[in-house]
Every structure is written in structure tokens, then in C-alpha cells.
Biopython code that builds the backbone (N, CA, C, O; Angstrom):
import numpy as np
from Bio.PDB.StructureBuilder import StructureBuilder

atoms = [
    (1, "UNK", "N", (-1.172, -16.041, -22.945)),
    (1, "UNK", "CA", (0.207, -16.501, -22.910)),
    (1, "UNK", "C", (1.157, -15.424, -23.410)),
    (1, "UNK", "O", (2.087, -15.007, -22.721)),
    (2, "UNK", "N", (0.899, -15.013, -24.573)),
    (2, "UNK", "CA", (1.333, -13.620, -24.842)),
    (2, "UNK", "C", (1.691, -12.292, -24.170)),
    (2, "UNK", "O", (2.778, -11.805, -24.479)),
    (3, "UNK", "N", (0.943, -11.665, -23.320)),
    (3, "UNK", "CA", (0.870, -11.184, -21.879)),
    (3, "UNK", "C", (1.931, -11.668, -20.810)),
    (3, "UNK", "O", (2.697, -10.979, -20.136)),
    (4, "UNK", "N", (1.822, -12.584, -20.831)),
    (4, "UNK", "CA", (3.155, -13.278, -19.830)),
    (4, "UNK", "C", (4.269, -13.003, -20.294)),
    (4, "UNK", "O", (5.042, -12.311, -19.632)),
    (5, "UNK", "N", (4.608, -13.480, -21.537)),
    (5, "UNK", "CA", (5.831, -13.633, -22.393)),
    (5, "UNK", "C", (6.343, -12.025, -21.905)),
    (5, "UNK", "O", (7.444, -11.790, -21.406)),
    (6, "UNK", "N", (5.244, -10.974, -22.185)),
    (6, "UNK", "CA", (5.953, -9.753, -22.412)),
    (6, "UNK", "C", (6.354, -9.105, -21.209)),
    (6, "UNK", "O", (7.327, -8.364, -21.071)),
    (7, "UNK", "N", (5.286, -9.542, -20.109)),
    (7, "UNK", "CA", (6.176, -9.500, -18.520)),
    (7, "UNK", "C", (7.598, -9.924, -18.327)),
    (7, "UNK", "O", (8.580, -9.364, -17.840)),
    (8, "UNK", "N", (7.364, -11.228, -18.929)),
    (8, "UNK", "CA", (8.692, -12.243, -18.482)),
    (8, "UNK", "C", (9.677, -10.896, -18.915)),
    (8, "UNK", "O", (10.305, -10.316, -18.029)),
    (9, "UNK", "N", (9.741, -10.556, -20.000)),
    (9, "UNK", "CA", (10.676, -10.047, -20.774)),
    (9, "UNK", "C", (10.597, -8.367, -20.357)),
    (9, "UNK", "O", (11.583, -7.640, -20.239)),
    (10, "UNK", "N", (9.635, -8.089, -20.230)),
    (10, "UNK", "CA", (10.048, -6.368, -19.858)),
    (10, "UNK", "C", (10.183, -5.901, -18.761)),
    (10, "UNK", "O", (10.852, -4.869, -18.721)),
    (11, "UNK", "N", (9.645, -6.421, -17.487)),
    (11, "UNK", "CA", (10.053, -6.332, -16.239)),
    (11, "UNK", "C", (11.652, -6.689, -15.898)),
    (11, "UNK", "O", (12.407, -5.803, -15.497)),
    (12, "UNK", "N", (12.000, -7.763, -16.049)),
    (12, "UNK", "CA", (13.536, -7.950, -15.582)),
    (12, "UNK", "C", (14.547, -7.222, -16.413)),
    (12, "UNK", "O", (15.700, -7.059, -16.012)),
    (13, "UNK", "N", (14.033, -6.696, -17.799)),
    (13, "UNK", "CA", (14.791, -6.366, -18.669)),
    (13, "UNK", "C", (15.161, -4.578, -18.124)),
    (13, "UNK", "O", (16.231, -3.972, -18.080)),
    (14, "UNK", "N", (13.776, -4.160, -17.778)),
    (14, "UNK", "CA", (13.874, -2.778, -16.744)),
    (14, "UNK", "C", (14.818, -2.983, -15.904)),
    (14, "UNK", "O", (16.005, -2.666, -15.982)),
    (15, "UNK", "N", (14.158, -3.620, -14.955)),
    (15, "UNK", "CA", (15.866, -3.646, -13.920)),
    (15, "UNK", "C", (17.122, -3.862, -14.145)),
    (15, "UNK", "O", (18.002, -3.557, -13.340)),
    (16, "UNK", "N", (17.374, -4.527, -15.503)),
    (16, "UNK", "CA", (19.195, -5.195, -15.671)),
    (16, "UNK", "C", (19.505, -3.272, -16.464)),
    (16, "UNK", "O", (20.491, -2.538, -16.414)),
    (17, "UNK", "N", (18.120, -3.095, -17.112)),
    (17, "UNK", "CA", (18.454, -1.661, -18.006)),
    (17, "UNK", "C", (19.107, -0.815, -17.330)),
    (17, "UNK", "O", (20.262, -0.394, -17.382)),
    (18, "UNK", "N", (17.692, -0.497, -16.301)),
    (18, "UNK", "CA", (18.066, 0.637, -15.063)),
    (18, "UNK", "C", (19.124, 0.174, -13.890)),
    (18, "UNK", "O", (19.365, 0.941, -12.958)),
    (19, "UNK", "N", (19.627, -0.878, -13.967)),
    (19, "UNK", "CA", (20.955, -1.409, -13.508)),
    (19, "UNK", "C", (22.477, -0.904, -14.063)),
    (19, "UNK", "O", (23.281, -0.301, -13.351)),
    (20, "UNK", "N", (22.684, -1.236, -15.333)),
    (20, "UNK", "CA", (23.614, -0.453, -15.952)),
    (20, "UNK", "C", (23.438, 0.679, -16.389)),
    (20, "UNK", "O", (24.351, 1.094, -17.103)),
    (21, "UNK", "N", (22.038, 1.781, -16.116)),
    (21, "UNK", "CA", (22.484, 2.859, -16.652)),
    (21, "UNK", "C", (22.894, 3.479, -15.310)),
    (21, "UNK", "O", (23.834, 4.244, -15.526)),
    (22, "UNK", "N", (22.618, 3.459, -14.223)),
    (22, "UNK", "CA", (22.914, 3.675, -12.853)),
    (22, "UNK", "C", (24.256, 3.708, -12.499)),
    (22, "UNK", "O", (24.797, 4.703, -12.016)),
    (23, "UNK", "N", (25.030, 2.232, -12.813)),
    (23, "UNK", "CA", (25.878, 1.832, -12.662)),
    (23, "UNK", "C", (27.182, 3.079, -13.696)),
    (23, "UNK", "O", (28.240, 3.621, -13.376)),
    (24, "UNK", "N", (26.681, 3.071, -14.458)),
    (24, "UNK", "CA", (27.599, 4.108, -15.491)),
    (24, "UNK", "C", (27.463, 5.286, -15.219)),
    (24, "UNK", "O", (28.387, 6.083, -15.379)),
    (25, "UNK", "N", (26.047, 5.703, -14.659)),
    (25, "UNK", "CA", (25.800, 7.345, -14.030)),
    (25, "UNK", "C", (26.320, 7.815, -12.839)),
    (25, "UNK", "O", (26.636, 8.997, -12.695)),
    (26, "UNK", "N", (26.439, 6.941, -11.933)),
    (26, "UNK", "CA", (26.348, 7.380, -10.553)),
    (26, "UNK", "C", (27.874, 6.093, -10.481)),
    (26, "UNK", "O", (28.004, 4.879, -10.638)),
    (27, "UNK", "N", (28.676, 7.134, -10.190)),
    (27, "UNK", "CA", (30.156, 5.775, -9.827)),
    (27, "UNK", "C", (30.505, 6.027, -8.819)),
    (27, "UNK", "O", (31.433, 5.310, -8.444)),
    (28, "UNK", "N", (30.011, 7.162, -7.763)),
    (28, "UNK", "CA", (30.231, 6.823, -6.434)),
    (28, "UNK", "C", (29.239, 5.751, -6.067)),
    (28, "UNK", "O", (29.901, 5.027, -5.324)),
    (29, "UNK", "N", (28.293, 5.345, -6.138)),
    (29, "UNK", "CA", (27.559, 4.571, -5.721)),
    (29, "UNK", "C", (27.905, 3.349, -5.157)),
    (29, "UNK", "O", (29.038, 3.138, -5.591)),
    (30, "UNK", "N", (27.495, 2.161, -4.239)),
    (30, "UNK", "CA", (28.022, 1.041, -4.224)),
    (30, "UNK", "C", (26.976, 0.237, -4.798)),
    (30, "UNK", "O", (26.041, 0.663, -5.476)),
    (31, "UNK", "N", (27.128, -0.562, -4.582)),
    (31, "UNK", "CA", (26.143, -1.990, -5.664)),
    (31, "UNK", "C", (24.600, -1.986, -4.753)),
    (31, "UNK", "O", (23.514, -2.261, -5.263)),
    (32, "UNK", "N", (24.727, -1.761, -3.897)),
    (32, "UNK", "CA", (23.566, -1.720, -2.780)),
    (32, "UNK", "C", (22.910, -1.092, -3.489)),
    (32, "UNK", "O", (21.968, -1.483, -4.179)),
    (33, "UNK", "N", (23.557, 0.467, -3.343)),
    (33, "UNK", "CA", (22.311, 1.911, -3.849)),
    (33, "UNK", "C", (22.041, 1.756, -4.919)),
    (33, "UNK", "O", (20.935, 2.122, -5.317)),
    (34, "UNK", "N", (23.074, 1.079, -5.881)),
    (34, "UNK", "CA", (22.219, 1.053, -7.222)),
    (34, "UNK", "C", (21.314, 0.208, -7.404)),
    (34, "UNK", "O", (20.499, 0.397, -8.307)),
    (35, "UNK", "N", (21.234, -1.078, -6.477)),
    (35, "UNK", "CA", (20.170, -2.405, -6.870)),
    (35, "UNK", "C", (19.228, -1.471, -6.163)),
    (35, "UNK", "O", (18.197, -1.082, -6.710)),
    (36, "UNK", "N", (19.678, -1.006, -4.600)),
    (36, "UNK", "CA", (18.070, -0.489, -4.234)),
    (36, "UNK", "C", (17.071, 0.812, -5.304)),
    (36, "UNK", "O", (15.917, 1.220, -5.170)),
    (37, "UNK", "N", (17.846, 1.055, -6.041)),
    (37, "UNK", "CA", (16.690, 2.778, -6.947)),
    (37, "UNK", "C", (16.564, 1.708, -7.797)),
    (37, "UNK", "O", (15.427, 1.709, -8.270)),
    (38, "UNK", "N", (17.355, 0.627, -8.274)),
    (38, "UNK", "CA", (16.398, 0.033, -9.594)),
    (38, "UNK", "C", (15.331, -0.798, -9.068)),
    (38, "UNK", "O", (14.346, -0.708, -9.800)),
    (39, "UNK", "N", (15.126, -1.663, -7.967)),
    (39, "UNK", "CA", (14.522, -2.180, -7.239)),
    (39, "UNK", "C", (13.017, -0.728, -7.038)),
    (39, "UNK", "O", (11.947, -0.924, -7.616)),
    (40, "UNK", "N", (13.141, 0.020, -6.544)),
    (40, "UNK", "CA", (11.991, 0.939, -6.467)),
    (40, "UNK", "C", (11.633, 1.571, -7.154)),
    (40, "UNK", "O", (10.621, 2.174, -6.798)),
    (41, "UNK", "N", (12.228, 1.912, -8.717)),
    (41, "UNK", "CA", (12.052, 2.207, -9.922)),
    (41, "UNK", "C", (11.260, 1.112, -10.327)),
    (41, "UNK", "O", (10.094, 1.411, -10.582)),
    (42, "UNK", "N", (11.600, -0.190, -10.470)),
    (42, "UNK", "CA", (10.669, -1.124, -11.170)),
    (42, "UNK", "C", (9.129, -1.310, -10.084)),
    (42, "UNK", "O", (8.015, -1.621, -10.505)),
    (43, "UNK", "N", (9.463, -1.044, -8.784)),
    (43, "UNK", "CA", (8.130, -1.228, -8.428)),
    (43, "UNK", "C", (6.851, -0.370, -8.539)),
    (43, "UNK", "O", (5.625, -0.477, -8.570)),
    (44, "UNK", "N", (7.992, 0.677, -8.587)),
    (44, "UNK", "CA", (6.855, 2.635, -8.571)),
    (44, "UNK", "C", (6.106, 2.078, -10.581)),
    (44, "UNK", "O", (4.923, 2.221, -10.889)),
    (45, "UNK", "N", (6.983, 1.612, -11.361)),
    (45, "UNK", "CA", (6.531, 1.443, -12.884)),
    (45, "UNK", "C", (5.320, 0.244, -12.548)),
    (45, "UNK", "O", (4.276, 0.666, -13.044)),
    (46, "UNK", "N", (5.132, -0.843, -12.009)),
    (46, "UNK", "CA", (4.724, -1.725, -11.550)),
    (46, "UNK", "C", (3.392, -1.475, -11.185)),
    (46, "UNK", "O", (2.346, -1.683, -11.799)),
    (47, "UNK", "N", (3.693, -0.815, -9.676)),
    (47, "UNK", "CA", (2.266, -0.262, -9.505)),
    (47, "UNK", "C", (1.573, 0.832, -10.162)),
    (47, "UNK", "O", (0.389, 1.072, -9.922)),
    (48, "UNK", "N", (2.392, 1.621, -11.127)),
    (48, "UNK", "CA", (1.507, 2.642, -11.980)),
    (48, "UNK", "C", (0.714, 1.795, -12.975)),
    (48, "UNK", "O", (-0.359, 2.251, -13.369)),
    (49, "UNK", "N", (1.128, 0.623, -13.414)),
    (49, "UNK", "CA", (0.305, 0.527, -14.680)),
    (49, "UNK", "C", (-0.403, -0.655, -14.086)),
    (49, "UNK", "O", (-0.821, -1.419, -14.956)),
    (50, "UNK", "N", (-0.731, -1.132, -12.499)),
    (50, "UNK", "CA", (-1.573, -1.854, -11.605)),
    (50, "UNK", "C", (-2.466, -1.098, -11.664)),
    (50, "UNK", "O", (-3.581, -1.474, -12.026)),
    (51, "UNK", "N", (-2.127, 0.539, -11.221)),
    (51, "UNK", "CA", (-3.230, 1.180, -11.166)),
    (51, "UNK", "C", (-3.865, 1.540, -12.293)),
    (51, "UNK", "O", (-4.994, 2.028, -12.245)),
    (52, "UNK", "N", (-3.309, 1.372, -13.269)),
    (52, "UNK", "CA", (-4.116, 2.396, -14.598)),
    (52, "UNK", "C", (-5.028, 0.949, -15.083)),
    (52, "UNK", "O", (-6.202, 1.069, -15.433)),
    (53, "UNK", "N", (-4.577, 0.063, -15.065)),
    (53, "UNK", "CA", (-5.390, -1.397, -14.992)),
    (53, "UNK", "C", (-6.402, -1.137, -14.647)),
    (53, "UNK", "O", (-7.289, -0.860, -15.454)),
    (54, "UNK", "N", (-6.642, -1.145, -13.024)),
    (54, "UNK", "CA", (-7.678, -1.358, -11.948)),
    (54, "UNK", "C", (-8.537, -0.196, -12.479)),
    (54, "UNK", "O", (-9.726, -0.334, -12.767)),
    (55, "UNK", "N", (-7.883, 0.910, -12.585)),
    (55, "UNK", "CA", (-9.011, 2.247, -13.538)),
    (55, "UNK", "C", (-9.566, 2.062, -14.793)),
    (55, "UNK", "O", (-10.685, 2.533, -14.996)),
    (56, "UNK", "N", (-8.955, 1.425, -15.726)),
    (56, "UNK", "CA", (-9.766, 1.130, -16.449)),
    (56, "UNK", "C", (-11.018, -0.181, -16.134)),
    (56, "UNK", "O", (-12.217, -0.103, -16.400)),
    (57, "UNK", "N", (-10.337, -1.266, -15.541)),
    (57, "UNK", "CA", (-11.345, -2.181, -15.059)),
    (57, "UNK", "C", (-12.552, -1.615, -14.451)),
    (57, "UNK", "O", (-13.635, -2.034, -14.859)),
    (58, "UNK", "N", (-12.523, -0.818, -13.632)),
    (58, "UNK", "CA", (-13.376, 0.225, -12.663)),
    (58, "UNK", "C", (-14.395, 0.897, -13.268)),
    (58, "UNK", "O", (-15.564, 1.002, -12.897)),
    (59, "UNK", "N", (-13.659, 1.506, -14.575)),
    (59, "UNK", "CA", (-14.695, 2.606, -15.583)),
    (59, "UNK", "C", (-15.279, 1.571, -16.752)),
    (59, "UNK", "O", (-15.860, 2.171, -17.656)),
    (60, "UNK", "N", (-15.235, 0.310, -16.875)),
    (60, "UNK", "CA", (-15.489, -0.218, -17.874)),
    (60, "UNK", "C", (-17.075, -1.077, -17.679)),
    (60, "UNK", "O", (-17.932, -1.451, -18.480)),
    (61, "UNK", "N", (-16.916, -1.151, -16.073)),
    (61, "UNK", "CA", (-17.739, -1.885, -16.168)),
    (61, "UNK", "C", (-19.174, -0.977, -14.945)),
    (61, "UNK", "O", (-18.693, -0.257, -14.069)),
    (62, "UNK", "N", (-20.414, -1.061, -14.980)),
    (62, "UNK", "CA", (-21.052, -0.500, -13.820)),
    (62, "UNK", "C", (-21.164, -1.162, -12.431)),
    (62, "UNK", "O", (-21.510, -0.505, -11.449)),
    (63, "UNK", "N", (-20.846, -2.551, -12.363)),
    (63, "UNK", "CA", (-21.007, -3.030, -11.547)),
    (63, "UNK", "C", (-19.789, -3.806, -11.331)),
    (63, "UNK", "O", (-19.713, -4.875, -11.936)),
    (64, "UNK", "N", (-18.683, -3.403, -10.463)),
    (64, "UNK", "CA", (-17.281, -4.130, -10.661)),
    (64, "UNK", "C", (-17.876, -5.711, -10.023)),
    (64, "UNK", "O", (-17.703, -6.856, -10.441)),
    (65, "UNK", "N", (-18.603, -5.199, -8.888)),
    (65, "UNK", "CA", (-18.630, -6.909, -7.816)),
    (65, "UNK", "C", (-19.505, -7.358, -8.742)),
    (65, "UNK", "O", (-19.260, -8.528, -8.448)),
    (66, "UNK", "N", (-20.099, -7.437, -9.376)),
    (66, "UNK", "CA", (-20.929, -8.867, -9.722)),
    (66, "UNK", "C", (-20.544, -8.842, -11.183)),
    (66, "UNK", "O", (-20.744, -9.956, -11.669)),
    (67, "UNK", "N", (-20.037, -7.933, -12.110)),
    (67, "UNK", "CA", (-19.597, -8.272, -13.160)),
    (67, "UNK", "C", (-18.527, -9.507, -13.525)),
    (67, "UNK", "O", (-17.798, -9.891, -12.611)),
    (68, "UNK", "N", (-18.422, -10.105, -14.775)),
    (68, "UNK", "CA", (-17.591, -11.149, -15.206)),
    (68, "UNK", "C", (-17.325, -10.546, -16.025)),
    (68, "UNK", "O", (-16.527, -10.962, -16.865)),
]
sb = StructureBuilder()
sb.init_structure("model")
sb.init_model(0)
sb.init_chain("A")
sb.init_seg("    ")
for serial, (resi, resn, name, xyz) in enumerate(atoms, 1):
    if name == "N":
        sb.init_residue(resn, " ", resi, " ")
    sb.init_atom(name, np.array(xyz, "f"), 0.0, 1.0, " ", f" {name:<3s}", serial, name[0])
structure = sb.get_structure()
């Protein structure tokens, strides 16, 4: 449950972050370009630590398919 909580809270909190710092950096921008780089910023962070997951899951165990 703990685990969740800290998703709930650090994922959306990335995007509203990397939302206003965008928004204050880049003022030609329109609202589009800035939702779209925070939008692919949170996913590129997303799938890096999917993958560093799945690598450790991978190296932890010898037998991924039949392990529990």
C-alpha cells in the first residue's frame, strides 16, 4: 500500500513540477508543447525505472518463468 501511495504522489507531482518549470523556461511555448515534453519526460522516467525493475527481477532470480 505504501508503494502506491508513493506513485500516487510522485508521478503526477513530476508532471505538475515539470509543468511549471517549462512553463517559466520556455515562454514562447504554447500549452500544447509544454504538456507534450512533460507528458514524454514522465514517460521516458517511467519506463527507465520499468526497466531497472525488470533487471533486477531478471538477475535475482535463475529461473524467471517458474520462479515465485
Amino acid at each position: 500500500m505504501y508503494m502506491l501511495a508513493c506513485g500516487v504522489v510522485f508521478f503526477p507531482g513530476l508532471f505538475f513540477i515539470t509543468r511549471k518549470v517549462l512553463e517559466s523556461a520556455a515562454k514562447n511555448w504554447n500549452d500544447a508543447d509544454v504538456f507534450v515534453v512533460s507528458e514524454r519526460l514522465l514517460s521516458s522516467v517511467y519506463a527507465t525505472l520499468a526497466t531497472i525493475v525488470g533487471f533486477i527481477i531478471a538477475t535475482a532470480s535463475s529461473d524467471v518463468m517458474s520462479d515465485r
